[in-house]
MARPA-589792 format. One record per residue (C-alpha): x, y, z; residue in three letters; residue number from 1. Coordinates in steps of 0.001 Angstrom, whole numbers. Layout:
BEGIN
((X, Y, Z), 'ALA', NUM) ...
END
This chain:
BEGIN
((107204, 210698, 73360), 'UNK', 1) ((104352, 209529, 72113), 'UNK', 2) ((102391, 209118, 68835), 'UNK', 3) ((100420, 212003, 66736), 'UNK', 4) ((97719, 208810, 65269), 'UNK', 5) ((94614, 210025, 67782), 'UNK', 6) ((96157, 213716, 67991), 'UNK', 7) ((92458, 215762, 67295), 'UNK', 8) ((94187, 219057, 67871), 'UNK', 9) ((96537, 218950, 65729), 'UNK', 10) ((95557, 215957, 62729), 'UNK', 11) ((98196, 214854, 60622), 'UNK', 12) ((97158, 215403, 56913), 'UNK', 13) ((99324, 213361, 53668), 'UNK', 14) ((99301, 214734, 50445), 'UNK', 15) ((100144, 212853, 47755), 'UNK', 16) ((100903, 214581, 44378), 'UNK', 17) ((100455, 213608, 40572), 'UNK', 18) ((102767, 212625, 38118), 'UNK', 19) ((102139, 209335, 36209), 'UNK', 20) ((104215, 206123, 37062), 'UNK', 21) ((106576, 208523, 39253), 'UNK', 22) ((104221, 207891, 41935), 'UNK', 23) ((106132, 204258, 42772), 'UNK', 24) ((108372, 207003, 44747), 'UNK', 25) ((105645, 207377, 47178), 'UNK', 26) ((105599, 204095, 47845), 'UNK', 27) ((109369, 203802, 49240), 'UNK', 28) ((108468, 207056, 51032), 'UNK', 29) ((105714, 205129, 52872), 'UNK', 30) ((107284, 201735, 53396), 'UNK', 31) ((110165, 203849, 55050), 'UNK', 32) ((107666, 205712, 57240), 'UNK', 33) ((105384, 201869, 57814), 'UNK', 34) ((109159, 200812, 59298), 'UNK', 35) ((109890, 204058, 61500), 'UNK', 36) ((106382, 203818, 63480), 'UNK', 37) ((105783, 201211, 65456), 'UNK', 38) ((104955, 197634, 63661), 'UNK', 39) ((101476, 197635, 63944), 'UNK', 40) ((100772, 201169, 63560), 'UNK', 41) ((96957, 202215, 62217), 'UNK', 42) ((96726, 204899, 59289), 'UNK', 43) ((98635, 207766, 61010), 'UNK', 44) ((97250, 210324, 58891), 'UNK', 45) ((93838, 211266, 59838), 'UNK', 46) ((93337, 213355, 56562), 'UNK', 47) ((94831, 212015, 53016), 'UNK', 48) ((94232, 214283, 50070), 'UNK', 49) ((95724, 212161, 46544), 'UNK', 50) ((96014, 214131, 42649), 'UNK', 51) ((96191, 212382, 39774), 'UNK', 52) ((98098, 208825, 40131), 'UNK', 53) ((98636, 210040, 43733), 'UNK', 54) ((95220, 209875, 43826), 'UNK', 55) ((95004, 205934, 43038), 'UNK', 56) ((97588, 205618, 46404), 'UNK', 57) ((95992, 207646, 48032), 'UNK', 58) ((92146, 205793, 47895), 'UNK', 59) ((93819, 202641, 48432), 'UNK', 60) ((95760, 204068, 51822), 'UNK', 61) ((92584, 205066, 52867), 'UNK', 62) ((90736, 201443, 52598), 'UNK', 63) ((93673, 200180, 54554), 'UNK', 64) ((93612, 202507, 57125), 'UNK', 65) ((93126, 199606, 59918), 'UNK', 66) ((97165, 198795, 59895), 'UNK', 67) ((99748, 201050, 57631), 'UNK', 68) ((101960, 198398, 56418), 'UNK', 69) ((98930, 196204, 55075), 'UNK', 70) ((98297, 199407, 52736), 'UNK', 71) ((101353, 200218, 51658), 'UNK', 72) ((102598, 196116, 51279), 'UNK', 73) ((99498, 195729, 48727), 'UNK', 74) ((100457, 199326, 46961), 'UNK', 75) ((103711, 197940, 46826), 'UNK', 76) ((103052, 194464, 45432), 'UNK', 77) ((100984, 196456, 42643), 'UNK', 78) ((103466, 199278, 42054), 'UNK', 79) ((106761, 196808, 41637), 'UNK', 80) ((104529, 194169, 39490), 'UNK', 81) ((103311, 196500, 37071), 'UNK', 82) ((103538, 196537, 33309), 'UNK', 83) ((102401, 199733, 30780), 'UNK', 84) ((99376, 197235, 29164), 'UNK', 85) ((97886, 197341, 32752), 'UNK', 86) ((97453, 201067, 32323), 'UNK', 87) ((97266, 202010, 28852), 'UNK', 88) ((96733, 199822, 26153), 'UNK', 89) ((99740, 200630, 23612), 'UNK', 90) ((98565, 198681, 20671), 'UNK', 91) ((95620, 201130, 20851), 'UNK', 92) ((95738, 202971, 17770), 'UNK', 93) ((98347, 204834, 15529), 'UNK', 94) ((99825, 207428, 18146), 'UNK', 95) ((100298, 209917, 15326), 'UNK', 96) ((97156, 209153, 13708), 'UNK', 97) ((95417, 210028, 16987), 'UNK', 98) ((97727, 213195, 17648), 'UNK', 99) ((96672, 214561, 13897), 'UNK', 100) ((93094, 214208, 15248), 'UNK', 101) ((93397, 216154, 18486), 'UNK', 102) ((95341, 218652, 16409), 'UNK', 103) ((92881, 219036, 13408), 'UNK', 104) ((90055, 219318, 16717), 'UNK', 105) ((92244, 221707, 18758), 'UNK', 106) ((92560, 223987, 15093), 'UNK', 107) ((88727, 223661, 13843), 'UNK', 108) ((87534, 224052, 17099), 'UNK', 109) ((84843, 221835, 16473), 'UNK', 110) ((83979, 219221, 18701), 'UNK', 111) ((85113, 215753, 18322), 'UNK', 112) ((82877, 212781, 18414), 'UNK', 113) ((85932, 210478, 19778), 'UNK', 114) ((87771, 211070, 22964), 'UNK', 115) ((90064, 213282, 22451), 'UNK', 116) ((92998, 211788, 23801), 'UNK', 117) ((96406, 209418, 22164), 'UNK', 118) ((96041, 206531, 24554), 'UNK', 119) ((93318, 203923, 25726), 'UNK', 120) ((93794, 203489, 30104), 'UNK', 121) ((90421, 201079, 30289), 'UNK', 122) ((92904, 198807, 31548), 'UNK', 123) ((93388, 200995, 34127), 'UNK', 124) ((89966, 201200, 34916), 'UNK', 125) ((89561, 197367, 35369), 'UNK', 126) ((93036, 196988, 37935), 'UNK', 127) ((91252, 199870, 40209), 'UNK', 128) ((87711, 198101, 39647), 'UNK', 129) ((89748, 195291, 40755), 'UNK', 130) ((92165, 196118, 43602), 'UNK', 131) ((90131, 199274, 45567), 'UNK', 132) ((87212, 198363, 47816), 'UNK', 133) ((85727, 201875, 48122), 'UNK', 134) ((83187, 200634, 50558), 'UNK', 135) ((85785, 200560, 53077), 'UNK', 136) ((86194, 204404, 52955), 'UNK', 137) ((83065, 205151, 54441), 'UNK', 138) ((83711, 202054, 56939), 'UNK', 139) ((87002, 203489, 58123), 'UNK', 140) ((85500, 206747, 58584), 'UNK', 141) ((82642, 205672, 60707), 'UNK', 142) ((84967, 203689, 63204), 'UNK', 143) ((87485, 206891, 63533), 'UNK', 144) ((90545, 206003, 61599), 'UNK', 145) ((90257, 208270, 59663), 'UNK', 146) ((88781, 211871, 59051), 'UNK', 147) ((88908, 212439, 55377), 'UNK', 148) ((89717, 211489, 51972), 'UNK', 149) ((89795, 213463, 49065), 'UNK', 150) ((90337, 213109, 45538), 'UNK', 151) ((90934, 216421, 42819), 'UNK', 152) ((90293, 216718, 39143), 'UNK', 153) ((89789, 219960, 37482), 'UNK', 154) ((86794, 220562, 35593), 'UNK', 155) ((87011, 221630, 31662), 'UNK', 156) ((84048, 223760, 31407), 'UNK', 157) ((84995, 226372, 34319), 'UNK', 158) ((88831, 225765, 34653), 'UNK', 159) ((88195, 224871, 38693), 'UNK', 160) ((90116, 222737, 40783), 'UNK', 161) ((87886, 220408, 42413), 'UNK', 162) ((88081, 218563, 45722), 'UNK', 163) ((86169, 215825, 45539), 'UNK', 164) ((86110, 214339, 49362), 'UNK', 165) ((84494, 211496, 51797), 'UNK', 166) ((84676, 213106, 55059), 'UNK', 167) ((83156, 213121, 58668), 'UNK', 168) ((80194, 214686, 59540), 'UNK', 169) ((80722, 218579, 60681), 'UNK', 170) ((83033, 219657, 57488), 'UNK', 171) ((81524, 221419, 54315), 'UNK', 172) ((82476, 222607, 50849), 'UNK', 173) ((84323, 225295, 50486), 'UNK', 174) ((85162, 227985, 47618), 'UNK', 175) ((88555, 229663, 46587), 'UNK', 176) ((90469, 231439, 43830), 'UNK', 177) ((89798, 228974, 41042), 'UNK', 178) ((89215, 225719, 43350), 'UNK', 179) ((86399, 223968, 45400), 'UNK', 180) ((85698, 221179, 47597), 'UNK', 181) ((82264, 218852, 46954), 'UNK', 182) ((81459, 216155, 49496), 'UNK', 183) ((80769, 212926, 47419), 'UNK', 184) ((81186, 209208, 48306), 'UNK', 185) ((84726, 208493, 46148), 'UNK', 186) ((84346, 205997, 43395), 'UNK', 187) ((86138, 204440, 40316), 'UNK', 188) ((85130, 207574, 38254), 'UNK', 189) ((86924, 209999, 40582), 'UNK', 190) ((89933, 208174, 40555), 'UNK', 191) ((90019, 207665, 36237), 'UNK', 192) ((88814, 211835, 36432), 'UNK', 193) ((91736, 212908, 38825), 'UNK', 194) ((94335, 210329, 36634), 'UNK', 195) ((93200, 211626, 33244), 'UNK', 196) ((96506, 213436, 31883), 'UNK', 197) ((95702, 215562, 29077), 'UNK', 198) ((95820, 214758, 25875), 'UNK', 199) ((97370, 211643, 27117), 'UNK', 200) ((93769, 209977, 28489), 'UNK', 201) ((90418, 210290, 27856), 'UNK', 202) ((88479, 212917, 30361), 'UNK', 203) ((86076, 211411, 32814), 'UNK', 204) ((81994, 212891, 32568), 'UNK', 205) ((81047, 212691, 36302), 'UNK', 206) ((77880, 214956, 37270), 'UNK', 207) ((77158, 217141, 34237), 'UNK', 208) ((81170, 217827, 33541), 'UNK', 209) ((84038, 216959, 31879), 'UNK', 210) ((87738, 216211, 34388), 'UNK', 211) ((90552, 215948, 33324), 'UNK', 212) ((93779, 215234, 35411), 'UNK', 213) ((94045, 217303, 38975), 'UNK', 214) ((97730, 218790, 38541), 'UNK', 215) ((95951, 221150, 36301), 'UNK', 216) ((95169, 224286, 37112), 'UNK', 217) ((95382, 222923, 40973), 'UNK', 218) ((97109, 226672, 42401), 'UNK', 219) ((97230, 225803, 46279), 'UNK', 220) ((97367, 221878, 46445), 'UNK', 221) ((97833, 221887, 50336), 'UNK', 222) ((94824, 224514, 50985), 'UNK', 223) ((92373, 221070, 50573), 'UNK', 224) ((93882, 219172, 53604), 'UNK', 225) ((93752, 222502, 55436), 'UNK', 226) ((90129, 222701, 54687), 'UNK', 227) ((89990, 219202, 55574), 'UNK', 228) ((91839, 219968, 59105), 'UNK', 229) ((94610, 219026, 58628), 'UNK', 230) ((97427, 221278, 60771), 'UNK', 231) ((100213, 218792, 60097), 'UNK', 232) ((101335, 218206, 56639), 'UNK', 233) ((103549, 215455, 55078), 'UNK', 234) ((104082, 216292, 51818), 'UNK', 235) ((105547, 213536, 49028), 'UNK', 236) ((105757, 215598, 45814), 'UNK', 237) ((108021, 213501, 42580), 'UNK', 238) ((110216, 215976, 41149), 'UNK', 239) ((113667, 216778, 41233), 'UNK', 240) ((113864, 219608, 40551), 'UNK', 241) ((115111, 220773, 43556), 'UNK', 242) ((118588, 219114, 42763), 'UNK', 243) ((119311, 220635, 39684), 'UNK', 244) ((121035, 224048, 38750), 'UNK', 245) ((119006, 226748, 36709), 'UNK', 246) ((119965, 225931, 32770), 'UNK', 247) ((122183, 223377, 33782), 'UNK', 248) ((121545, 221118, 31048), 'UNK', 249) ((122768, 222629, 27337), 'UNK', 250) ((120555, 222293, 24425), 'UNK', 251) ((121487, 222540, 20990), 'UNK', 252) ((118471, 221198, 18972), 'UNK', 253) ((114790, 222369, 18602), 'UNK', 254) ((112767, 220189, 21196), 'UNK', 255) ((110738, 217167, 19939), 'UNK', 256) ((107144, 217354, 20171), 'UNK', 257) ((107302, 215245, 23316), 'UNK', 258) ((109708, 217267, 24832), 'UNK', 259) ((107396, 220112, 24637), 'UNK', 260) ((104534, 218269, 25799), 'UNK', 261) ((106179, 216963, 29007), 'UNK', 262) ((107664, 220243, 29863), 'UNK', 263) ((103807, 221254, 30064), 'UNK', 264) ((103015, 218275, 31748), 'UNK', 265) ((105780, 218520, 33797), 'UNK', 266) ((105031, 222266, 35076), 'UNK', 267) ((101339, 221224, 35758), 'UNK', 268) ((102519, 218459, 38209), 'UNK', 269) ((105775, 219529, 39951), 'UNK', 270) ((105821, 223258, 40327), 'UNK', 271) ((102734, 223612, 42060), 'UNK', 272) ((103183, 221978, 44782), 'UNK', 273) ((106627, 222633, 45396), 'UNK', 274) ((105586, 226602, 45356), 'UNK', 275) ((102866, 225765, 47624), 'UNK', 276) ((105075, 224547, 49853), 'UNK', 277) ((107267, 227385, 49804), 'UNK', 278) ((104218, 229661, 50248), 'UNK', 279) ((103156, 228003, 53446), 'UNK', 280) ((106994, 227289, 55143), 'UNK', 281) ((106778, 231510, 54415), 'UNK', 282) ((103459, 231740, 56347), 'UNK', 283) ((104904, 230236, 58759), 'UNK', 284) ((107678, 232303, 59709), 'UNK', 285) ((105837, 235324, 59347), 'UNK', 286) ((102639, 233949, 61298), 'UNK', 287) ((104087, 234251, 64866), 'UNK', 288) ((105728, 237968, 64675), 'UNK', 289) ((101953, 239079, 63720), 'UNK', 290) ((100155, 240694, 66738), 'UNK', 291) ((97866, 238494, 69322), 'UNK', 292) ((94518, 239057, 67648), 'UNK', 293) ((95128, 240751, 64474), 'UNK', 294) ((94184, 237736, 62519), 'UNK', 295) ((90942, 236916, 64316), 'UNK', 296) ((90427, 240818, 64512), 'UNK', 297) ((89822, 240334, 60524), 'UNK', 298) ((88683, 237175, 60094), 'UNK', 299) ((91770, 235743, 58356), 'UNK', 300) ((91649, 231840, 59210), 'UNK', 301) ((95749, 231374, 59020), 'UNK', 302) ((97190, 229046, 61211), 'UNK', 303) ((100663, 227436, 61401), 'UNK', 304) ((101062, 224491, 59813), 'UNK', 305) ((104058, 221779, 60314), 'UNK', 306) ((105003, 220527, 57381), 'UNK', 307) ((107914, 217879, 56356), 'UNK', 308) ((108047, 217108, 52409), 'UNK', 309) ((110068, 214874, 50811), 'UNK', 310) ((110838, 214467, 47680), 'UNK', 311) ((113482, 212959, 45011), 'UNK', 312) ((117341, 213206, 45167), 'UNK', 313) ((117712, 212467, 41958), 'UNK', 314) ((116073, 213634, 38602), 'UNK', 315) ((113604, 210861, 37441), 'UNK', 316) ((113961, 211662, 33789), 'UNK', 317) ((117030, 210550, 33661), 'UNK', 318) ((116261, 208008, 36056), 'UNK', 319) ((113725, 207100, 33542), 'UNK', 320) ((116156, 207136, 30275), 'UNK', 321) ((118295, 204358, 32165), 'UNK', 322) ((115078, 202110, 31714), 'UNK', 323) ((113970, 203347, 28030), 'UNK', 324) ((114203, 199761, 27372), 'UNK', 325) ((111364, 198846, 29548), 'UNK', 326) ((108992, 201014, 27270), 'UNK', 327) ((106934, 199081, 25227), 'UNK', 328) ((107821, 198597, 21158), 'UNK', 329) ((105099, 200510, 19928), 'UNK', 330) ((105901, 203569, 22003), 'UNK', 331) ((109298, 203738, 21273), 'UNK', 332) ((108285, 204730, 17897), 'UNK', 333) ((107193, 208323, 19457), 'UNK', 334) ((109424, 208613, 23086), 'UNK', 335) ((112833, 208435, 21867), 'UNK', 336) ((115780, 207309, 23635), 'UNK', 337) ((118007, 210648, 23401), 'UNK', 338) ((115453, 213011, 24104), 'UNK', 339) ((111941, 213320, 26384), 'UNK', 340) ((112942, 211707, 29597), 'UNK', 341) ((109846, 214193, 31137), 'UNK', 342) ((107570, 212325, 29334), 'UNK', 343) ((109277, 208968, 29571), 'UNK', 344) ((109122, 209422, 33756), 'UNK', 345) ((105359, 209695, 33479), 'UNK', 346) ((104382, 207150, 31601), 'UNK', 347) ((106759, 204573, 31893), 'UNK', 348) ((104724, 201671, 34038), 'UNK', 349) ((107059, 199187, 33879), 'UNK', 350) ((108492, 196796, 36869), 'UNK', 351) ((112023, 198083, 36400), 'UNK', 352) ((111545, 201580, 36312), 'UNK', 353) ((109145, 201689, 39081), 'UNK', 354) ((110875, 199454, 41499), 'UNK', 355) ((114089, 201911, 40742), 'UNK', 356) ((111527, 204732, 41913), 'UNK', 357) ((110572, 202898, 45115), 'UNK', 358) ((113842, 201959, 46080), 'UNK', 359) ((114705, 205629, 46124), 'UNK', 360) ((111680, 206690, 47616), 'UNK', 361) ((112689, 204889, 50412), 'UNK', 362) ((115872, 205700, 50670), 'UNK', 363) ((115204, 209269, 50505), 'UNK', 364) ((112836, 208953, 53262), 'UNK', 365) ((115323, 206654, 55582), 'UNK', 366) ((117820, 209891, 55106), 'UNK', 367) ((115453, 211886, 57519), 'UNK', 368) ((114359, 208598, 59955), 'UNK', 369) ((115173, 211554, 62477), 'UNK', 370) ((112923, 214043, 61009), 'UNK', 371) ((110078, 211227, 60392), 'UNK', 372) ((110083, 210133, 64089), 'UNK', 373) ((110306, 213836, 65337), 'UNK', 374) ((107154, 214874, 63143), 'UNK', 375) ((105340, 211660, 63882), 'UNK', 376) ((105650, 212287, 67845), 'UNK', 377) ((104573, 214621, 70580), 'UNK', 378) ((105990, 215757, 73991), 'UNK', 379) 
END
């Protein structure tokens, strides 16, 4: 058997989805997959395609794309070091002063002078100024380890999804249902664009338009690393959902403003992907009972695609609720302990929490070593 790394038939694409400080599960997902290849193992995915805070791994993958376990040992020593005032600064206002704002904006429909958002993430901006040499994209490129890199945000004015990607020479933008791709050299603004939760941060101005976070309005989140080439997909998505009975929690009181606003969130960065996913494990059965031909016959560009996904055992808002103490004092004034775990999961950048997330990232990912080393290897 040998290894898919300098497969050009058949590249291996990652995609990394949103979701706040829940992305520390994609880290255990990646230090179990650094351990299953060989020790010193190059990037194995030749195309890696990040939303939102999978975004931030996903850029800083890519500038490590000389030796796997170098990348994900300095994601990790970030992720399981990290503290809420390193993202967001939570002394940065009255939260419910700044919610009565963007609701008075949202009603008048008048434009607001201020971002319209509850928290300040410059400190975000200054870790990723910081830790991500984006110089080392194009470098990586160049010398072949890796074929692209792309980065989504959607786009207030028009509602689009867009791709925002670093590739190799020979690929161009593309146009679908609500979504595009835009070749670009990746920089600090892409990264604060695609990470920009609504209502939560501040949107990002980057070429004559306003982005918010990518989980929005992002319909078909594996159709970019197709576009990219990709025709292998490993998939780490954060919900856990997939656990859970329909209505199986009971609910007796009116939800909580942050309740409401996490399910929302929620939806935007979990469902998507996980009904992509469905789509395409469909496409795939049905793709080899169609007729030799048919598809070239009209110009429909469908290929299979092997996919492996992986994603949590365990429901990380009430993962999250068993580290509400973590959350700093002046947000525990709005997230409260018995209710709005959803929200709690996503912003909750704290060293317990997130080391809790990795840990079962990992082990998650150790509970299909035979899948891993199957998908990762060729006849």
């Amino acid at each position: 058997m040998a290894l898919l790394k300098n497969s050009k038939d058949k590249p291996i694409g990652l995609i990394l989805s949103g979701g706040g400080s829940r992305a520390a599960y994609q880290i255990g997902v990646l230090r179990a997959v650094a351990n299953i290849l060989p020790k010193h193992s190059p990037n194995p995915f030749q195309v890696i395609e990040g939303t939102s805070a999978g975004a931030l791994n996903a850029v800083s993958l890519a500038t490590h794309a000389h030796r796997l376990r170098t990348g994900v040992r300095i994601l990790e020593n970030i992720w399981k070091n990290i503290r809420s005032d390193q993202i967001y600064d939570p002394e940065s206002g009255n939260l419910l002063s700044s919610a009565s704002s963007v609701l008075l904006s949202m009603l008048s429909g008048k434009p607001n002078e201020n971002s319209v958002s509850l928290l300040d993430n410059e400190p975000l901006s200054h870790l990723l100024a910081r830790v991500i040499k984006f110089d080392k994209i194009q470098h990586n490129i160049d010398i072949g380890l890796l074929d692209a890199v792309s980065v989504t945000a959607s786009a207030y004015s028009t509602g689009e999804s867009v791709s925002f990607y670093q590739a190799v020479k020979g690929i161009k933008d593309w146009e679908g249902p609500h979504r595009i791709g835009l070749r670009t050299r990746i920089q600090l603004n892409h990264l604060m664009a695609s990470t920009a939760i609504p209502i939560i941060f501040p949107s990002v101005y980057i070429d004559n338009q306003y982005y918010g976070d990518g989980a929005v309005r992002q319909l078909a989140p594996t159709s970019t690393a197709i576009h990219l080439g990709a025709r292998r997909i490993f998939a780490i998505g954060v919900s856990g959902n997939r656990t859970k009975a329909p209505l199986e929690d009971e609910m007796f009181e009116q939800p909580s403003l942050m309740q409401i606003v996490g399910h929302i969130l929620n939806s935007a960065f979990v469902d998507t992907l996980e009904n992509d996913l469905e789509f395409l494990s469909h496409m795939n059965e049905v793709i080899p009972h169609v007729p030799p031909g048919v598809l070239e016959e009209r110009n429909i560009p469908m290929n299979e695609v092997d996919l492996l996904d992986i994603s949590p055992s365990k429901e990380l808002n009430l993962l999250a609720m068993e580290y509400y103490d973590e959350l700093p004092k002046p947000m525990s004034r709005y997230i409260k302990s018995e209710s709005s775990g959803t929200m709690l999961s996503l912003i909750l950048f704290e060293r317990g929490f997130c080391t809790a997330l990795w840990q079962l990232g990992f082990d998650d990912a150790m509970a299909k070593e035979t899948e891993i080393r199957e998908f990762f290897t060729q006849e």
